[in-house]
PAZA-964907 format. One record per residue: residue in one letter; x, y, z of N, C-alpha, C in turn. Coordinates in Angstrom, 1 decimal, padded with zeros to 4 digits. Example, Ala and Ser with C-alpha at 12.3 -4.5 7.8 and 13.67 -1.06 7.14 Angstrom:
residues 2
SITE,A,013.2,-005.7,007.8,012.3,-004.5,007.8,013.2,-003.3,007.8
SITE,S,012.8,-002.2,007.1,013.7,-001.1,007.1,012.9,000.0,007.9
end
This chain:
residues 232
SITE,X,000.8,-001.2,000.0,000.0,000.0,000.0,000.9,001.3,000.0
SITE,X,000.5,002.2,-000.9,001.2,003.5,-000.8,000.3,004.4,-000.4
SITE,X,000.7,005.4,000.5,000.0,007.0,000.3,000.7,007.8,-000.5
SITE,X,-000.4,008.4,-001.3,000.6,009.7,-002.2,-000.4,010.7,-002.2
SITE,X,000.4,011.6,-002.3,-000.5,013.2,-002.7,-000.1,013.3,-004.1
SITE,X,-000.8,014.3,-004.5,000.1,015.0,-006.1,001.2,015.7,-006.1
SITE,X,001.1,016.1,-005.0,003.1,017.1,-004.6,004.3,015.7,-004.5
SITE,X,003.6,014.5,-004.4,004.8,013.6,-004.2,005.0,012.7,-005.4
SITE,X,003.7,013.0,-006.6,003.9,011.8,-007.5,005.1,012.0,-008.1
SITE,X,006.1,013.1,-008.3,007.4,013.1,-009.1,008.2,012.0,-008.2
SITE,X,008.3,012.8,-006.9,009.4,011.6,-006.6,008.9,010.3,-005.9
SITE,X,007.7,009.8,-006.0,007.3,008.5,-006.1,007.9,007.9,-007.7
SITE,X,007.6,008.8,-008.8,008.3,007.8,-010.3,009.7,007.8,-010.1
SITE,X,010.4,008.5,-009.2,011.9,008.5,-009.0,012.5,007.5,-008.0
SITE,X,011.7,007.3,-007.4,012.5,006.7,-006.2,011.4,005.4,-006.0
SITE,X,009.8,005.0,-005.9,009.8,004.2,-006.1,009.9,003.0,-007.0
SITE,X,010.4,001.2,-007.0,010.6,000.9,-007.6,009.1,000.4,-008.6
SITE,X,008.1,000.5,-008.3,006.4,000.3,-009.1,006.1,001.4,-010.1
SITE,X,006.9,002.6,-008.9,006.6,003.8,-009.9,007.7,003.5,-011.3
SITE,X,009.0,003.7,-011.1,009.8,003.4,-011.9,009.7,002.4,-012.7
SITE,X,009.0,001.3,-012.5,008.7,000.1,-013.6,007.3,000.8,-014.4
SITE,X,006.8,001.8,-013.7,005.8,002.1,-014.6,006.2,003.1,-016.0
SITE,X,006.8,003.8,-015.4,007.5,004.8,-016.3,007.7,004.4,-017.2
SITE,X,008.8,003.3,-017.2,009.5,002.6,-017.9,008.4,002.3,-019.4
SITE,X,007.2,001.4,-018.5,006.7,000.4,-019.4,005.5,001.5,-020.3
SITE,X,005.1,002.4,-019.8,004.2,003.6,-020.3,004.4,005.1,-020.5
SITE,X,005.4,005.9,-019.7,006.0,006.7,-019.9,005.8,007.4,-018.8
SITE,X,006.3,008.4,-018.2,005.7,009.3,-017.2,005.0,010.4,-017.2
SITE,X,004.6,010.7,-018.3,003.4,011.4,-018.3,001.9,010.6,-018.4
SITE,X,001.9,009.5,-019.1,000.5,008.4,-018.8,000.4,008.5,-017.4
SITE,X,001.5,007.8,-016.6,001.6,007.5,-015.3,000.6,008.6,-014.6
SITE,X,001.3,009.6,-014.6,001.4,010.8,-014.0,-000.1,011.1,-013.9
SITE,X,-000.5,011.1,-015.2,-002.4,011.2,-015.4,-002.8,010.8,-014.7
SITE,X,-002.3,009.4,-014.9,-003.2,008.4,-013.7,-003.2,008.0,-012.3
SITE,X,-002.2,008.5,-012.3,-002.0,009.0,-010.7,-002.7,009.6,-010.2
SITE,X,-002.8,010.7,-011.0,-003.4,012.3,-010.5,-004.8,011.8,-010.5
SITE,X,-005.6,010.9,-011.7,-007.0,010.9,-011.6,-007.2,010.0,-010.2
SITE,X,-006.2,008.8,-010.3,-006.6,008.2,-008.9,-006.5,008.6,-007.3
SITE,X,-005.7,009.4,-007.2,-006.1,010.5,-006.5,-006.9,011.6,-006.3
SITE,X,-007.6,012.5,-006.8,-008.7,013.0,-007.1,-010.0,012.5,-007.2
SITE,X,-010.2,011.2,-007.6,-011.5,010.4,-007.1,-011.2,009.9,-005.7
SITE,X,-010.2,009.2,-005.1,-010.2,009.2,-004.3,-010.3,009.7,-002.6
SITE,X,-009.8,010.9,-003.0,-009.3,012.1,-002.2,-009.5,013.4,-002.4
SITE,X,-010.7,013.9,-002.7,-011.1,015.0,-003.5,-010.9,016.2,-002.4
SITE,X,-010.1,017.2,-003.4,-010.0,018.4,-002.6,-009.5,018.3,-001.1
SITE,X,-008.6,017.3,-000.7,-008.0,017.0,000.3,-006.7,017.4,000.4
SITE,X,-006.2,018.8,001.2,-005.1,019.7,001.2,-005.0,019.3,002.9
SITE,X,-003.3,018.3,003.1,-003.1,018.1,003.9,-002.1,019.1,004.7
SITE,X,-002.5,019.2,005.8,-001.4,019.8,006.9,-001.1,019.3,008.2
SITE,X,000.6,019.1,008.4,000.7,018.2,009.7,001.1,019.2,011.0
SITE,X,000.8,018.5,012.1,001.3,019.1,013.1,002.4,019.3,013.4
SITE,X,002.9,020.0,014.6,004.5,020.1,014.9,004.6,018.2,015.4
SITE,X,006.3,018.1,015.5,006.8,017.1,016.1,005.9,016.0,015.1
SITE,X,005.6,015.6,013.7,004.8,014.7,013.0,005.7,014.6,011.7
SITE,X,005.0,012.8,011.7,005.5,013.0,010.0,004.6,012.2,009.2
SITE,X,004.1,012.3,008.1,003.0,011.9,007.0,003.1,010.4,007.5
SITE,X,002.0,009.7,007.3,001.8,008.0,007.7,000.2,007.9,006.9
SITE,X,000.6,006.1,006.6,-000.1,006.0,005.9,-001.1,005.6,006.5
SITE,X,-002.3,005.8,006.8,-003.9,005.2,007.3,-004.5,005.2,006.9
SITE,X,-005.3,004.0,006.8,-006.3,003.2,005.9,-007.8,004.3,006.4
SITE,X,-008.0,005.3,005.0,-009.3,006.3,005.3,-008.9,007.4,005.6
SITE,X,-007.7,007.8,005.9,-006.9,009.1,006.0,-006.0,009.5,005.1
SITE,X,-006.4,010.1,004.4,-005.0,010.6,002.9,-004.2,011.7,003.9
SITE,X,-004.5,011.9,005.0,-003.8,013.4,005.9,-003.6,012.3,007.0
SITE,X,-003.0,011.3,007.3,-002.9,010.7,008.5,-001.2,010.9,009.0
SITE,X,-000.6,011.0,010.3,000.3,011.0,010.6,000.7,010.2,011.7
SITE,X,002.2,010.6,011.9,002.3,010.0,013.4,003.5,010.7,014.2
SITE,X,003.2,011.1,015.5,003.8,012.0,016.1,005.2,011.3,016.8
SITE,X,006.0,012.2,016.6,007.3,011.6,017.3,007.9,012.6,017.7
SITE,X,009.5,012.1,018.4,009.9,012.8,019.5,009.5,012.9,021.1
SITE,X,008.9,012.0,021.3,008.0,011.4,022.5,006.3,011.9,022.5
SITE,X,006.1,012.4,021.4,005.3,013.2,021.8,004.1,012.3,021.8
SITE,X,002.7,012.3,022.0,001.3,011.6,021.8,000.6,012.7,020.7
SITE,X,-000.2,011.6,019.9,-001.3,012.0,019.3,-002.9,012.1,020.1
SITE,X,-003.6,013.6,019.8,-004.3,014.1,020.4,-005.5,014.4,019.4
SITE,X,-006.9,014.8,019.8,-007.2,013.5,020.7,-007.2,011.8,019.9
SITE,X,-007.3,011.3,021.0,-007.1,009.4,020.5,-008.0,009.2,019.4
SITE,X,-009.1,009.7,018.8,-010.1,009.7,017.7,-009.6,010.4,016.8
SITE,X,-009.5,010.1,015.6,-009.0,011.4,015.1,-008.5,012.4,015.3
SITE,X,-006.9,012.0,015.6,-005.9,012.7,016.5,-006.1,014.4,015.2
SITE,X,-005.5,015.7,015.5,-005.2,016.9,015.0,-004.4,017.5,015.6
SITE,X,-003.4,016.9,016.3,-002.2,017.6,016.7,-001.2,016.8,017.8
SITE,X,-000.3,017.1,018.4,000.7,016.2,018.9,001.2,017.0,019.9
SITE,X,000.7,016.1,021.1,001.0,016.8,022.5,001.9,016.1,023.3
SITE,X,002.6,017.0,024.5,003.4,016.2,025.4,003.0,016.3,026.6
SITE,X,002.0,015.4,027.4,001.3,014.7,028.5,001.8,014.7,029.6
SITE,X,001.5,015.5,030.6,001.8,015.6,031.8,002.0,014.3,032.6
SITE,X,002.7,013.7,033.6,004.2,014.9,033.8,005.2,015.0,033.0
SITE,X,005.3,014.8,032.1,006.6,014.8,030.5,006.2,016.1,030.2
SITE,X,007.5,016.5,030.4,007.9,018.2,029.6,008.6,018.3,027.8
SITE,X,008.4,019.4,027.5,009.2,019.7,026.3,010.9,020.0,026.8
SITE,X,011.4,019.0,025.8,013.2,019.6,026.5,014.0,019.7,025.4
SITE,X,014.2,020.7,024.7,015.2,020.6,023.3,014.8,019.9,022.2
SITE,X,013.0,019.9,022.1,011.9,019.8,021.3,011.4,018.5,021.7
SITE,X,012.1,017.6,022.2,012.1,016.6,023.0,010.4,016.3,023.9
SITE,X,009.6,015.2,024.2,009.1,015.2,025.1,009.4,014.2,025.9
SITE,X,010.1,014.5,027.1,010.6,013.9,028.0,010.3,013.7,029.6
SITE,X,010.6,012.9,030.4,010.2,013.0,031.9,011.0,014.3,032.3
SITE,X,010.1,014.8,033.3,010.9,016.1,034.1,011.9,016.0,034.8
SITE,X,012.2,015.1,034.9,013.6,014.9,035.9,014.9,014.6,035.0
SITE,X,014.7,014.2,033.6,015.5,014.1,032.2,015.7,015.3,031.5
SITE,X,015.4,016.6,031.7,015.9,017.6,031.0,016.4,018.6,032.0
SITE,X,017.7,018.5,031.4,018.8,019.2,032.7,018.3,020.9,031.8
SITE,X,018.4,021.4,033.2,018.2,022.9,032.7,018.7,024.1,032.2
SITE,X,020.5,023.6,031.7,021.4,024.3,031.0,021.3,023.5,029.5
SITE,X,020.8,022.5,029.4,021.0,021.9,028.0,020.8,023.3,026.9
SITE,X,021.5,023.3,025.7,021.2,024.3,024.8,020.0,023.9,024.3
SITE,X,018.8,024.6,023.7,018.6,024.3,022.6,018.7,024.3,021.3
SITE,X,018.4,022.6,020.6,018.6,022.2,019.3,017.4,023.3,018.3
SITE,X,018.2,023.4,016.8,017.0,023.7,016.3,016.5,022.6,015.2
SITE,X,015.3,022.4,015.7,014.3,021.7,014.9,013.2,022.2,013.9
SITE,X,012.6,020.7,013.1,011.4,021.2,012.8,010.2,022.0,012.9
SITE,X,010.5,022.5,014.5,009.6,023.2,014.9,008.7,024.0,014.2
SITE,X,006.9,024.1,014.2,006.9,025.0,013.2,006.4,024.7,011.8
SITE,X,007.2,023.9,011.4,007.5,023.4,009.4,005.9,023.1,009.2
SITE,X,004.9,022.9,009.8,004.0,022.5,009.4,003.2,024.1,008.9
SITE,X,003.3,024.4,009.7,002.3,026.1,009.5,003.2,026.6,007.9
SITE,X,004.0,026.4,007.5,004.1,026.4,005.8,003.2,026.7,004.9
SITE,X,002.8,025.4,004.9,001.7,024.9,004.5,000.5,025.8,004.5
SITE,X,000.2,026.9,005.4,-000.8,027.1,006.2,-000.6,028.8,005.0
SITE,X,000.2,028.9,004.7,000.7,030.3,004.3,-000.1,030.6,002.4
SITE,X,-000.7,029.4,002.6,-001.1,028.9,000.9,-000.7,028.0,-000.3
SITE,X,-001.2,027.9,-001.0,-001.0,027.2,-001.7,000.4,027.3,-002.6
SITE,X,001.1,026.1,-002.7,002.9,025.9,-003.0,003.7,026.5,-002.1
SITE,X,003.5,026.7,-001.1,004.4,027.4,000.1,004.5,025.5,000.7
SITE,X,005.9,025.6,001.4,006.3,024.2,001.9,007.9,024.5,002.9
SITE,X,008.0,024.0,003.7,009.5,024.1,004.6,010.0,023.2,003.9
SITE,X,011.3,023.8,003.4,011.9,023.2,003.1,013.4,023.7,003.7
SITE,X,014.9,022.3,003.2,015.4,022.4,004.0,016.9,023.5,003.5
SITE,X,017.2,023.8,004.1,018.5,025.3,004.0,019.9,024.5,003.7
SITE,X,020.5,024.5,002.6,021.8,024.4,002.3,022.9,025.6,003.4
SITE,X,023.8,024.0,004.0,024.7,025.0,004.7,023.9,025.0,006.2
SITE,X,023.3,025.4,006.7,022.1,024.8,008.2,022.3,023.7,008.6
SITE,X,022.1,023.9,009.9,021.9,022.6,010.6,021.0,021.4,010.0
SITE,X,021.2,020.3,010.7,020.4,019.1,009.8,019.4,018.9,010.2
SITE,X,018.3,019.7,010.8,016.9,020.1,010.7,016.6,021.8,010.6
SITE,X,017.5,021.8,010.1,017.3,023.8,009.7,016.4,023.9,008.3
SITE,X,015.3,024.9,008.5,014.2,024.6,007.3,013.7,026.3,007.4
SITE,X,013.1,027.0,005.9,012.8,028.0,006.1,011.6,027.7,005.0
SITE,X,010.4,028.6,005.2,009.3,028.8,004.4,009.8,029.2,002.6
SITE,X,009.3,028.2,001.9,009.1,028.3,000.4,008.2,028.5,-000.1
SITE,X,008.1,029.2,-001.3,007.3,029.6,-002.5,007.2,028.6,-003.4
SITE,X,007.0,027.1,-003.5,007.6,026.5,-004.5,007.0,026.6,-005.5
SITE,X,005.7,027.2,-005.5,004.9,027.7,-007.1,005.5,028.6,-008.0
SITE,X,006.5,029.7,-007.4,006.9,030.6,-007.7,008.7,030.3,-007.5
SITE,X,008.9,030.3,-006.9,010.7,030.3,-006.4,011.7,029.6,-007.4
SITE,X,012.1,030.6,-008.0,013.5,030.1,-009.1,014.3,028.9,-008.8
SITE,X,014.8,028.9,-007.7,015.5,028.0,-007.3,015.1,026.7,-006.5
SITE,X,013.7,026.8,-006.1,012.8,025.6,-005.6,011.3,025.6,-006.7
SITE,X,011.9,025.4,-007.7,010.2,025.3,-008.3,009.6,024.0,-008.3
SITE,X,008.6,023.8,-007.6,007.9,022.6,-007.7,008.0,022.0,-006.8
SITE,X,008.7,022.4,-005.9,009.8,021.3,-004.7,010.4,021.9,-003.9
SITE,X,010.7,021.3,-003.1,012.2,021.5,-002.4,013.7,020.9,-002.8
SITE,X,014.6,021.6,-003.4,015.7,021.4,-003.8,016.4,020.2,-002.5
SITE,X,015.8,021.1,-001.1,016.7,020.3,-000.1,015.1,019.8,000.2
SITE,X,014.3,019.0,000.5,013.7,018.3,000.6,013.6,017.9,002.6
SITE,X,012.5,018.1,003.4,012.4,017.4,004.8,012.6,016.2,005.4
SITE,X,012.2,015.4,003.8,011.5,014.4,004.5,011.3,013.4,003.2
SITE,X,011.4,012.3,003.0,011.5,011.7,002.0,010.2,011.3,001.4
SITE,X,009.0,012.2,001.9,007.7,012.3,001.2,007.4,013.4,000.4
SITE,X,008.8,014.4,000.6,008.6,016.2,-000.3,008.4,015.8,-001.7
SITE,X,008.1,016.1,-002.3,008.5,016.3,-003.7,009.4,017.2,-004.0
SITE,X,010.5,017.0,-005.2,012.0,017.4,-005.2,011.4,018.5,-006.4
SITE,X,012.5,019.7,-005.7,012.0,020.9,-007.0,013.0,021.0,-007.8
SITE,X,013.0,022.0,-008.7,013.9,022.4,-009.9,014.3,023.4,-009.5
SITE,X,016.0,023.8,-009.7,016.7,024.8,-009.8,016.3,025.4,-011.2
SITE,X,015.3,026.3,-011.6,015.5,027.0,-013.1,016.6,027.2,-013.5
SITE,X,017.3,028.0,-012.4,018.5,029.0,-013.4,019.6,028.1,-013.3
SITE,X,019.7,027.1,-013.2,020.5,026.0,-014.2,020.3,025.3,-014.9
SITE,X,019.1,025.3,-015.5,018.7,024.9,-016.7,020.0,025.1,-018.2
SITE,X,020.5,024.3,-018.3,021.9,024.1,-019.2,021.2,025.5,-020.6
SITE,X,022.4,026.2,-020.5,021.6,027.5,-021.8,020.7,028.3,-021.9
SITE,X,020.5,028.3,-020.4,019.0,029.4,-020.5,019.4,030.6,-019.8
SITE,X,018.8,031.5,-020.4,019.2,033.1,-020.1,017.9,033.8,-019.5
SITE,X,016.1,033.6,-019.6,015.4,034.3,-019.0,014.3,033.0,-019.0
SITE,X,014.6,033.0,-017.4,013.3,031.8,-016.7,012.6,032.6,-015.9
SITE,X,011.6,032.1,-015.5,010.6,032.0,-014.6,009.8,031.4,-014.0
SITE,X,009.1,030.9,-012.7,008.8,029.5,-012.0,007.6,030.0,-012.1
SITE,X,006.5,029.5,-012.4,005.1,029.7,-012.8,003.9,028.4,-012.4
SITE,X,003.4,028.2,-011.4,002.9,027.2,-010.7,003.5,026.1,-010.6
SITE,X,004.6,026.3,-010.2,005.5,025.0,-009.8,006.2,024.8,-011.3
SITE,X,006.3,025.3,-012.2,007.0,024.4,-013.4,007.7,025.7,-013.9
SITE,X,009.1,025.1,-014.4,009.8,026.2,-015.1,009.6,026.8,-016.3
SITE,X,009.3,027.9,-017.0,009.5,028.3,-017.7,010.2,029.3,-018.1
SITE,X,010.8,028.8,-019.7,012.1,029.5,-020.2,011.3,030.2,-021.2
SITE,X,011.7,031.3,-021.4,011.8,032.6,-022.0,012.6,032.9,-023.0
SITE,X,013.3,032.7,-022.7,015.0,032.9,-023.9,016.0,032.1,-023.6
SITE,X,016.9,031.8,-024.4,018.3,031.2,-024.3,019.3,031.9,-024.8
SITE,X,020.2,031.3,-024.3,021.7,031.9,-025.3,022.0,031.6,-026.4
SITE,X,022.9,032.4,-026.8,022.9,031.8,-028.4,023.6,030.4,-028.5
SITE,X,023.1,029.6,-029.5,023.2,028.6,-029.7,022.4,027.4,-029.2
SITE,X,021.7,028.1,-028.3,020.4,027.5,-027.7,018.7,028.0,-027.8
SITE,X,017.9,027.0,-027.9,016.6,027.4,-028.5,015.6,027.3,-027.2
SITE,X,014.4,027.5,-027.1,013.7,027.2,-026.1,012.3,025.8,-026.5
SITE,X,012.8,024.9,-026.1,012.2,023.9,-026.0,010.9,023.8,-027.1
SITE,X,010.0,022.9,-027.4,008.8,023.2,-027.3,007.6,023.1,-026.8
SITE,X,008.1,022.5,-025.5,006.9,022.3,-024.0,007.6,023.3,-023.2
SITE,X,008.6,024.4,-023.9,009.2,025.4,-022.7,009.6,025.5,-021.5
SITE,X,010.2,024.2,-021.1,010.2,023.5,-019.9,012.6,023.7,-019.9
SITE,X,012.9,023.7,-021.4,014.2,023.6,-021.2,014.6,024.5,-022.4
SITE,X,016.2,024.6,-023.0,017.0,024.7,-023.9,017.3,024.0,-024.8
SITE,X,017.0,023.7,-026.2,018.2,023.1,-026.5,018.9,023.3,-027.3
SITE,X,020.2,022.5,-027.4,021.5,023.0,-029.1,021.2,023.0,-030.0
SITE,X,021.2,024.0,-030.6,020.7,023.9,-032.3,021.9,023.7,-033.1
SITE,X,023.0,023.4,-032.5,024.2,022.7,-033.2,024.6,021.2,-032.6
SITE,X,024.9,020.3,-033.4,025.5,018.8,-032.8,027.4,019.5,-032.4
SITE,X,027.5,020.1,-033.4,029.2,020.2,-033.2,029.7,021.8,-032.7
SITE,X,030.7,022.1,-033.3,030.7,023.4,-033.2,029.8,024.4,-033.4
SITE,X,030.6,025.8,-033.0,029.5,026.7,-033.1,030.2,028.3,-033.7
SITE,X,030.6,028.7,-034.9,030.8,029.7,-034.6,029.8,031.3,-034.4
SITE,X,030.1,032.1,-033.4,029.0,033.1,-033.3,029.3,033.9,-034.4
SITE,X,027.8,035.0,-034.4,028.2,035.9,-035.8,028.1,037.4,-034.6
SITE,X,028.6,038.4,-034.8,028.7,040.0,-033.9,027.6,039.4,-033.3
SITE,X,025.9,039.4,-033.9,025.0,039.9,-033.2,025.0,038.8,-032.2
SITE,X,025.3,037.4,-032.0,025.0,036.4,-031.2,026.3,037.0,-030.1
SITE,X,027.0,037.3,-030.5,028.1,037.4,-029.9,027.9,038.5,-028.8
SITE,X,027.6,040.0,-029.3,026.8,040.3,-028.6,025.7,040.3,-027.6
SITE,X,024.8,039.3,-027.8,023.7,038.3,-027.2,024.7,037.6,-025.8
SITE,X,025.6,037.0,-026.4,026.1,036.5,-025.0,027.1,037.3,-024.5
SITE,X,027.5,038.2,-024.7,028.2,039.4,-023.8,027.6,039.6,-022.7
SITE,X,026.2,040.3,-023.3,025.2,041.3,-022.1,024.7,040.0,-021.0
SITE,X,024.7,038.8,-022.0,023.9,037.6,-020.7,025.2,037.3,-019.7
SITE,X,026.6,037.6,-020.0,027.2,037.3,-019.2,027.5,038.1,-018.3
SITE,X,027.7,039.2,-018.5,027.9,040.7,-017.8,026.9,040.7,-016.6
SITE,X,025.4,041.1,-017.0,024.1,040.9,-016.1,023.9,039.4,-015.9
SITE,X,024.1,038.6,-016.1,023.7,037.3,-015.5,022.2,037.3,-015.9
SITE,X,021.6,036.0,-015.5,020.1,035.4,-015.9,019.2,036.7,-015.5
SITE,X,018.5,036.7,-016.1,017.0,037.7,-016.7,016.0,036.7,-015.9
SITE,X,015.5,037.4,-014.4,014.4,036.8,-014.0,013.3,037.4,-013.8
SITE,X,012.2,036.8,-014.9,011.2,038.1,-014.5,009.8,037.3,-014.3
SITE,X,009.7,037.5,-013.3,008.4,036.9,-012.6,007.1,036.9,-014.0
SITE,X,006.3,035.6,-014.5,005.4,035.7,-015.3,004.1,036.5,-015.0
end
């Protein structure tokens, strides 16, 4: 049994091996359809958000089910909606632990704390994780919109995120923009064309390439100012 949302079908065809035998045998856009339809009959209009100290779990009748960790309990026992720490257990360095177990100079760690209210900020907004940060350091994303996280999280929480696209390394591209989660390219450098699903670049030469002034020109100014990002 899997749970999937539609933010996860990418890296469900990547990473798992049913998904990847599907691809294979149909392509990943069939797939993808059909993912997406069997989810939406299934699961209609179902925009999940988890609590602090939680992570996605699959439950039979819950497309939004979780399970709380770090000592903490799921509240209330019926259809839990958040994750508490139960007297006499304290919070100790995100921790929920007995009170006589959290010494009262310990530092605190930084955690996930939080990462769920993301979510909360609208739609393609997601925590994702900070290159260079601690190894639960996470800041609020745009990923409908954000050049450098489109679709995703580049650094990813949790191995249920779906992984985004860096646009502006799209090989040969000079003016991108992230536009509901998906890249699109605008222009390229010379020598490079813009796709025709707009999604990439490609060579309009197999071998060499010599420029003429005006191309030459063209890649001067793109190198001088760098990538042209202009919001769609």
């Amino acid at each position: 049994d899997v749970c999937l949302c539609l933010s996860g079908i990418p890296l469900f065809l990547e990473s798992d091996p049913i998904g990847i035998l599907a691809v294979d045998f149909s392509g990943e856009t069939a797939v993808t359809e059909v993912l997406t339809e069997i989810i939406e009959e299934s699961a209609p209009n179902s925009l999940c958000t988890y609590p602090d100290y939680s992570v996605p779990t699959c439950v039979d009748g819950n497309p939004c089910g979780f399970t709380c960790t770090d000592g903490f309990t799921s509240s209330p026992s019926s259809d839990p909606t958040t994750c508490v720490c139960s007297a006499p257990n304290v919070v100790c360095n995100g921790e929920c632990v007995a009170a006589g177990a959290c010494p009262s100079s310990s530092p605190l760690k930084r955690r996930w704390v939080g990462s769920g209210s993301c979510t909360q900020m609208g739609h393609g907004w997601a925590a994702c994780g900070v290159f260079g940060g601690g190894a639960r350091a996470w800041e609020c994303v745009d990923t409908a919109h954000d050049l450098e996280s489109c679709g995703g999280c580049v650094l990813p929480l949790t191995p249920y995120s779906p992984i985004g696209q860096d646009c502006t390394a799209i090989p040969g591209v000079a003016d991108v923009a992230c536009h509901s989660g998906e890249c699109i390219v605008r222009r390229c450098l010379p020598g490079y064309v813009v796709s025709h699903d707009g999604t990439s670049c490609r060579s309009t030469h197999a071998h060499s390439h010599v420029a003429t002034p005006e191309e030459d020109d063209e890649y001067v100014q793109a190198m001088r100012y760098g990538l042209e990002h202009r919001p769609l």
